[in-house]
N, C-alpha and C positions, 0 to 999 in steps of 0.2 A: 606534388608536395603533400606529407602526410599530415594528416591534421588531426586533434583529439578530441575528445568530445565532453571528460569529465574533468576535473579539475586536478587531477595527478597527469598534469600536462611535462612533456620535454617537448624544448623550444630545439627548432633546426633549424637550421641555414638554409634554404630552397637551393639546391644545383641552378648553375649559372651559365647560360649559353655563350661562350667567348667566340663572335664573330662580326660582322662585319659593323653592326650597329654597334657592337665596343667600340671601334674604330671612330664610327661616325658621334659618337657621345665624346670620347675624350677631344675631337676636334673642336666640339661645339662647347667642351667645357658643360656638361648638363646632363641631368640625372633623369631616368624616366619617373622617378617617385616623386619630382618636384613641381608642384603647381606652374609655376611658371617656365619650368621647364618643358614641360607638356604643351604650354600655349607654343614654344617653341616651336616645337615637335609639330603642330600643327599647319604652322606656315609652312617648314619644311615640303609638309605634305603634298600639299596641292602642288609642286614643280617635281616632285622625285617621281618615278614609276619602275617597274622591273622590282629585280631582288631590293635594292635600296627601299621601294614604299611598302611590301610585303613587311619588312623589320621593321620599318616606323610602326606601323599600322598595328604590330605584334607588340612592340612598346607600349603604344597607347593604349591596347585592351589590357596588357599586365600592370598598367599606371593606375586605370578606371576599376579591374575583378574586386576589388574590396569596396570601395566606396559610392561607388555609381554604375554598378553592376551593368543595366542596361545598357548605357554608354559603351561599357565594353563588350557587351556582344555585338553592336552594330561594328565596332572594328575587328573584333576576332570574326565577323563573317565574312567583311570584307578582306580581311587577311589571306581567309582560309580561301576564299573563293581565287584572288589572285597568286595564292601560292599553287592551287592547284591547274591553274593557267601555263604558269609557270614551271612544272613540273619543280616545284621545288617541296618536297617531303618534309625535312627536315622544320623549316617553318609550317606546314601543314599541321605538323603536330606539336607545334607550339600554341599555333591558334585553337585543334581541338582542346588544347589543355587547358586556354584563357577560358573558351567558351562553359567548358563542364566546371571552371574554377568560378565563374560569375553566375552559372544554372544553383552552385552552391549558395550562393550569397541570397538567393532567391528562395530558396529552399526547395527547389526543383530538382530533386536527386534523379529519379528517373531517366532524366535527359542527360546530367551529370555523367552520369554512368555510360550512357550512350555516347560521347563524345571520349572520357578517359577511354573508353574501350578501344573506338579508332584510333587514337593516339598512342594506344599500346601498340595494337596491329603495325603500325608505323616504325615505332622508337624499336620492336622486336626486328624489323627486316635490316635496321640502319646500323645497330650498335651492338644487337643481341643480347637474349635474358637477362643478362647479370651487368647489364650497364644502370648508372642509378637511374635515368629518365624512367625506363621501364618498368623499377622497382619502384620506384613515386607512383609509377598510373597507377599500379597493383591497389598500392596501400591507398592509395586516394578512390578508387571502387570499395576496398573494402570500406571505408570511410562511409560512403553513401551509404553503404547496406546497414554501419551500424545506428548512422543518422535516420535512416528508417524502422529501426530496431529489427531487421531482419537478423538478430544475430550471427545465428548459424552461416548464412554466406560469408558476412563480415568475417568471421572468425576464420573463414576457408582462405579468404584473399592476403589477411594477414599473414597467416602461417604462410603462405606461399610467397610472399614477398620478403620474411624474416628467412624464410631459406633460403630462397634465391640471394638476399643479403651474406649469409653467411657463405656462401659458394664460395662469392667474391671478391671476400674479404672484407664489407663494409660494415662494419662494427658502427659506427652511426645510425646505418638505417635496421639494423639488425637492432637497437636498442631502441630505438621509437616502435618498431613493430609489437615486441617484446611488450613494451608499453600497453601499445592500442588491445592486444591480446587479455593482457589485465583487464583492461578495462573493460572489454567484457562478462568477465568471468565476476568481476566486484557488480554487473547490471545484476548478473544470475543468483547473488548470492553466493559464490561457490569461494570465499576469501583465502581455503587454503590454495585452490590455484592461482588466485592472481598471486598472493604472495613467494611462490615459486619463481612466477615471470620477472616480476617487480628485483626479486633474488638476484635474476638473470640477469638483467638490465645493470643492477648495483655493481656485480664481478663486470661487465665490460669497461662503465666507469672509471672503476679502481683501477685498472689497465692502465686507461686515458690519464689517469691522475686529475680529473678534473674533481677539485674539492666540493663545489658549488653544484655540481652534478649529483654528487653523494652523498649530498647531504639531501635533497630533495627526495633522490631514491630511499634513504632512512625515514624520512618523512613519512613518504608515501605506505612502504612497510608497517609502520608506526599507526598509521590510519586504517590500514587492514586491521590488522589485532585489535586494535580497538572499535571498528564495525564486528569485528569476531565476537567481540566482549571476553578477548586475553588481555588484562587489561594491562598485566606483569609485563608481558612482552611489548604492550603498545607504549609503557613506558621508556621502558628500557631502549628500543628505536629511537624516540623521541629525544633521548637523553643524550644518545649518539649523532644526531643533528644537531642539536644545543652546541655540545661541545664542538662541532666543525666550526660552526657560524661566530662561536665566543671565540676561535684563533681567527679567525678574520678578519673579527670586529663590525661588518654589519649589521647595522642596529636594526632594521625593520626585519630580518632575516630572525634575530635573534628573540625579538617581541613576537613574530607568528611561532615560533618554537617553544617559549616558553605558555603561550595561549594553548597550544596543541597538549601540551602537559596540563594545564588546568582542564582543559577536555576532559583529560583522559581519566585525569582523580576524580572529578565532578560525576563522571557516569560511573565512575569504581564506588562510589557513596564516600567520597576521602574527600568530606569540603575544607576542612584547614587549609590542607598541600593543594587543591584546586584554588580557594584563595589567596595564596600567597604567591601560585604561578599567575595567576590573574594580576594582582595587584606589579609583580614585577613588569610585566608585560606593559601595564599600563602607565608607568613611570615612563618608557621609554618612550612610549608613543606620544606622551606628552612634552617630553621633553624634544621630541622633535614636529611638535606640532601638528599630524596627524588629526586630524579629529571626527575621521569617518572611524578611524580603528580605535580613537578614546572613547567615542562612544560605545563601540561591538563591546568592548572592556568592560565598561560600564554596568551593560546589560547583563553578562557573562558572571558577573561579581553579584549582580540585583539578584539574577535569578536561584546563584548559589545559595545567598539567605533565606530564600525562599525554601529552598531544598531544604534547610536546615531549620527554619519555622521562625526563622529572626526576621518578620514581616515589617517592623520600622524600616532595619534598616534595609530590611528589600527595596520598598518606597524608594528609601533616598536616593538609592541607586538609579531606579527605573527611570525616578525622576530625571536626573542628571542626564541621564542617556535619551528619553526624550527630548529635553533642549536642543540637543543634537542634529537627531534625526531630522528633527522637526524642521529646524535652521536651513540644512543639507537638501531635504524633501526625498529622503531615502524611503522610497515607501516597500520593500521587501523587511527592511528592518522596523520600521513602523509597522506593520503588519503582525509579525514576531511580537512585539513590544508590546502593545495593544493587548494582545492577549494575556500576557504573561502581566498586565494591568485587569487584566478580569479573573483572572486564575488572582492574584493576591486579594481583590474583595470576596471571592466567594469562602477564600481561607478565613477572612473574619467575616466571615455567615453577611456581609454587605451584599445579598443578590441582587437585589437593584439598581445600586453602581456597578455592578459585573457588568451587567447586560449590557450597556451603549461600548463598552471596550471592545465585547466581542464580537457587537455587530459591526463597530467600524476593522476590527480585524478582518473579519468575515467579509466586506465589501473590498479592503486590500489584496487579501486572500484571492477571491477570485479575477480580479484586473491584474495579476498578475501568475494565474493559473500556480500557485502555491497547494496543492492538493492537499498534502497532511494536514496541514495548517487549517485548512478549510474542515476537513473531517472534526478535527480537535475544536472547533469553533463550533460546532454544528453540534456535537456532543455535549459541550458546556453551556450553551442557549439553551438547550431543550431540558436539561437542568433547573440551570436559573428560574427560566421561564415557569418550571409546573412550582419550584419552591417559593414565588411569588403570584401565584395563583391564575397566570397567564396560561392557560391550557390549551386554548386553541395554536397558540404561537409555541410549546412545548411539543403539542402533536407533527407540526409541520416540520421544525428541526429537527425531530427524529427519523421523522422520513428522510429529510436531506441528511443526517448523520447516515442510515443505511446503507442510501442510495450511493454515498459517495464512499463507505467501505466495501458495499461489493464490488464497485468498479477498480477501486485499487487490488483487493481481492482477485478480480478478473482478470488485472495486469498483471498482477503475482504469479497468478496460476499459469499465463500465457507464458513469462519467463521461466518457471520452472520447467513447461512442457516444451521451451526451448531449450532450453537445456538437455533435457532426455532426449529428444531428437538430435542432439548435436553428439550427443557422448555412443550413442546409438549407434550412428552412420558412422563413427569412429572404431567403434568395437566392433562394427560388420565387417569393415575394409579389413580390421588385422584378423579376424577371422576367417573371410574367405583369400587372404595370402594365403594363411598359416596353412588351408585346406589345399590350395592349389600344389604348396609344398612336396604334401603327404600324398596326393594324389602323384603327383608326377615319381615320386617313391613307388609307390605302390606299383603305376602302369611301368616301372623299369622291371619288378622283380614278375609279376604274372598277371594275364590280361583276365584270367578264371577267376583270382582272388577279390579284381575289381566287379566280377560279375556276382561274385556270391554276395559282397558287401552291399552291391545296387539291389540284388533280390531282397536282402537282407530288409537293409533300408525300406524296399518300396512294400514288405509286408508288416516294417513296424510303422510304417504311415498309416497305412489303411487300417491299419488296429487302433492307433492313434485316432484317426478320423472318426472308427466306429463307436469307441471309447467317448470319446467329445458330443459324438450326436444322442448316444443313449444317456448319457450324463445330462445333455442338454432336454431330451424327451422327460426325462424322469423330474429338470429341475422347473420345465413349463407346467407338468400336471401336477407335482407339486406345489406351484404357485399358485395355480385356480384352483386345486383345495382349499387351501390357505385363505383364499378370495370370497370362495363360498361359505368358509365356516363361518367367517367373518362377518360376510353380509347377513347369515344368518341368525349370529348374533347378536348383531344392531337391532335388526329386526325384532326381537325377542325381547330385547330391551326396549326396543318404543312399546312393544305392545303389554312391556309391565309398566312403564312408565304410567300409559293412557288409564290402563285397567288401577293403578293405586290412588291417579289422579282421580280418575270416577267414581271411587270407594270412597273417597275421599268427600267428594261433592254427596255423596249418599250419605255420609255422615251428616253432613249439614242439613242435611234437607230433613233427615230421619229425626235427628235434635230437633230442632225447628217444629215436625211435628209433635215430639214430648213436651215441648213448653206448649203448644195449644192446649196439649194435656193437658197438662200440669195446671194453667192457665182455669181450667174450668174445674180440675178439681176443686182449686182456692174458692173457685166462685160457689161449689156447693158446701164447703164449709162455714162461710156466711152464710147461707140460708137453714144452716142449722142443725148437721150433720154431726157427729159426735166430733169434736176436735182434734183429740187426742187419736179417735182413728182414721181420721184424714189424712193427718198431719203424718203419719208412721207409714201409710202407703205412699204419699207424695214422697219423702225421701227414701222408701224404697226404688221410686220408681225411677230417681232422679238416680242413685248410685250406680243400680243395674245398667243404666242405659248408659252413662259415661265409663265403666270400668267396661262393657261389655264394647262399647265403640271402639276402643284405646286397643284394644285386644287384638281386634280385627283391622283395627288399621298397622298396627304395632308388627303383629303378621304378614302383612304385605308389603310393609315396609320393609323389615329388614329381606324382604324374596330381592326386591330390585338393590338394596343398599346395602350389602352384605357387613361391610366393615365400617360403615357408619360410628354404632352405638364400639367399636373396641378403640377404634381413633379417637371418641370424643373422651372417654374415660382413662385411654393413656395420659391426654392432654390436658384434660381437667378431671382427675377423681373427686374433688369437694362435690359435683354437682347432685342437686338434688332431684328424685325421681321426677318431679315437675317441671325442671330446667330441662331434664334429657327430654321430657316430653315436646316440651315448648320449642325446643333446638332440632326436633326432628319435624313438628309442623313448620318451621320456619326455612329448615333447609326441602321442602318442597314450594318453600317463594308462597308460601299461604299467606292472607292479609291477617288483622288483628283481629277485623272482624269476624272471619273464618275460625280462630281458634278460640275465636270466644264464645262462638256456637257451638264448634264443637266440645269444650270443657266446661261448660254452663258458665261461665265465669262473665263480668263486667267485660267493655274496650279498655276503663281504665286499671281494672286487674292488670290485663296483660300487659300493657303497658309498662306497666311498676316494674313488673316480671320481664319483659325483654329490658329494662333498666339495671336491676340484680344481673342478669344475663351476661349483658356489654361489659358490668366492673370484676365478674368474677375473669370472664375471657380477657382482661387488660387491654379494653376497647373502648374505656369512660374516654379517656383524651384525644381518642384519636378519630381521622374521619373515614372511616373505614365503614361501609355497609356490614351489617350483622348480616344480614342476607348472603349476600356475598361471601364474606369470611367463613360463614358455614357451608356453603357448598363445595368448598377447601375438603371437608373432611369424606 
């Protein structure tokens, strides 16, 4: 039985074994799908043996594979076991089917596969390739492999089970496969192939004349284009499903169709026509009572305002569809909802009531493995969080927003590079036909001309290969040149760093010693020293040694900081020569007190002066390190 996996599902009928247990059911009046029929079936049991308890027993594992799995393997073993007593085949591989149909329910694909497989080996020798049993095992292995995300096999099992369907004329299973094929290609991203498939599936449809089929298949078409982001054509699908469902008359059919068009204008940025597909939508649903889908409605319409900045009546919406949720205990849509309640307070700057929305999202989110959801949650905490001064719980949700984009990242990347493997071993296979072709040409017309081609070939290899290794020789030692400059340019650079640092500290100290100066000059001008020429040497001595300091630091500064002083004058020209000075002792992280040793000036000079500093750089408001901000440049 082929089964699907994503929600662009076709429903099938399972093939039906008409044999002896038909017989024995219409006697008994009794269904194996029926609880009580089963208890039936049960009593039967214990007095039947031979082929008769073999079919019970294959009854009761296909009664039990969906709802109590276990159950049914202990009878599909027992099945299997007495059918193969029996020499009965045919039941054999009914029971391996129950068994890998209940290994499914379990999520035990592995073994799945291992049992559909006997079961094919079997249904092959009885009925041959192109009978449906056969074609069910196929597509039910592929199955496993996609439920494993093994793509690539999946994709292998299906294609060969849509061909074998189409051998045989079954346009049924020929259009589930078709299907399941899609749906790979929509995991891969690749929408213009599913939409091909999805194409395929619609023309055998329209064949069948089944309305209800084709219009699903539009549907489905309609939801490609609009994962495409075509949004023209996801309409225009969408529009052609409407219209089937409105000659029907099926109301719930015709509410998810007009919802799929609000979609579709909602992500095109067209919220009028998104709301009024919304609001249609929602009439109906209400009108028939619905109130899992009044609510989706609801939300659908809250969040539109939102898109459009009309935050009241977001609210009213959100609200309303809360009640819902809430009532119901849907918590994938509570989840949803919650956040799209923290994303509307942070639109009105409320980050405080953001936060509990999107931590209870965030805790939905994960009890129910919603990934996106959880990323977008984890991104908006860590938000909130720094814009109400929670930094520690800011830091941590950014780590968990990371962590949980490169892991999706990681899944992306893995499906892309399934893909390239898949499309690969595709275009190898019709490569080396096309070469077998041309070679079997070739050895008919002369066996010389294949020898010249092989010499040919095997000297553009080796040229090839030589080419690749001196390519590769030349891009290693160019690497560790590149390595070596490098390192020795770090180096070069710590060791101006250290040496402008220690000029620097030489400064201080060398000042330091001019005020001892200075210091005792003052003191012999109290005791009596002409004033007038004390006082004219003191500020000689005092200019020299701050213009002469400034010069030589000013010099080795700009050695390590080359573009310093041209960035700071793009960015700010008003500054004045003592601003640049102050802005380059500051961007080597020096204290207050350091540069006020070194410029003779007061702590609280400079102070004043990294104050002027902050309001000329439009730093008065904000909480931005000055220190910081200038290492920027």
């Amino acid at each position: 039985m082929t089964r699907l996996s994503i929600k662009f599902q076709r429903c099938r009928i399972p093939a039906v074994s008409f044999n002896f247990i038909f017989l024995f059911f219409l006697l008994f009046q009794i269904s194996p799908l029926n609880g009580e029929n089963t208890d039936s079936l049960k009593k039967v049991l214990g007095t039947s043996s031979g082929y008769e308890k073999v079919t019970i027993l294959n009854a009761l594992a296909e009664s039990f594979a969906e709802e109590q799995p276990g159950q049914a393997i202990s009878y599909a073993t027992e099945a299997l076991q007495a059918a193969r007593a029996g020499k009965l085949p045919k039941e054999e591989a009914r029971a391996l089917t129950s068994l890998g149909d209940a290994s499914i329910e379990l999520n035990n694909y592995t073994n799945a596969i291992t049992h559909f497989q006997a079961a094919a080996r079997i249904t092959i020798e009885l009925s041959g390739q192109q009978s449906d049993e056969y074609i069910n095992r196929i597509a039910d292995i592929g199955y496993c492999y996609l439920m494993m995300s093994q793509y690539e096999r999946a994709l292998d099992y299906f294609q060969q089970a849509a061909g074998l369907a189409e051998k045989a004329g079954n346009t049924e299973e020929m259009g589930n496969n078709y299907s399941n094929i899609a749906t790979i290609y929509v995991e891969w991203g690749d929408y213009g192939k599913a939409v091909s498939y999805f194409e395929k599936v619609m023309k055998l449809d329209r064949k069948s004349g089944q309305e209800e089929k084709i219009s699903t298949d539009l549907n489905n078409i309609g939801k490609m284009y609009e994962l495409w982001g075509r949004f023209q054509q996801a309409v225009e699908y969408y529009q052609k499903a409407l219209g089937i469902e409105m000659k029907t008359g099926r109301k719930a059919k015709i509410a998810v169709r007009l919802n799929n068009l609000g979609t579709a204008y909602k992500a095109w940025s067209k919220y009028p026509e998104a709301l009024d597909y919304f609001q249609q939508a929602l009439s109906i649903e209400q009108s028939m009572g619905d109130m899992e889908k009044v609510g989706k409605r609801l939300y659908h319409i809250g969040t539109t305002y939102h898109a459009m900045r009309q935050y009241d009546k977001c609210k009213t919406y959100l609200d309303q569809a809360l009640t819902i949720f809430t009532k119901m205990d849907l918590h994938d849509e509570l989840a949803r909802l919650y956040n799209s309640y923290g994303l509307y307070y942070n639109a009105i700057y409320n980050y405080r009531e953001a936060i509990p929305w999107f931590e209870k999202s965030q805790l939905l989110a994960k009890e129910n493995n919603l990934r996106p959801l959880q990323i977008s949650n984890a991104e908006a905490l860590a938000n909130a969080y720094e814009k109400t001064g929670q930094y520690q719980l800011a830091f941590s949700s950014q780590k968990m927003y990371l962590s949980l984009k490169d892991s999706v990242f990681t899944k992306e990347s893995d499906k892309k590079l399934a893909e390239f493997r898949a499309r690969f071993e595709n275009e190898k296979m019709k490569m080396d036909f096309e070469m077998l072709q041309r070679e079997a040409v070739v050895k008919s017309r002369t066996n010389l001309l294949i020898g010249t081609i092989l010499a040919s070939s095997i000297l553009i290899l080796l040229s090839v290969v030589f080419i690749l290794r001196l390519r590769a020789r030349n891009a290693r030692q160019g690497k560790k040149i590149s390595e070596q400059l490098a390192e020795q340019y770090l180096k070069d650079l710590e060791i101006k760093n250290s040496e402008l640092a220690y000029n620097a500290m030489c400064i201080v100290r060398n000042n330091e010693t001019v005020a001892r100066m200075v210091e005792k000059v003052e003191t012999a001008l109290k005791t009596g020293r002409s004033t007038e020429e004390m006082e004219t040497v003191l500020q000689n001595i005092k200019g020299m040694e701050v213009d002469h300091t400034w010069k030589e630091f000013e010099v080795r500064f700009t050695q390590v900081h080359k573009d310093f002083y041209d960035k700071l004058n793009t960015e700010f020209p008003d500054l004045t020569p003592n601003e640049i000075k102050l802005s380059a002792f500051l961007r080597l992280n020096m204290t207050t007190k350091d540069v006020a040793s070194i410029t003779h000036q007061s702590v609280n000079s400079i102070n004043t002066a990294r104050t002027r500093l902050r309001k000329k750089m439009n730093l008065a408001n904000s909480e931005e390190n000055l220190v910081n901000y200038l290492m920027k440049f």
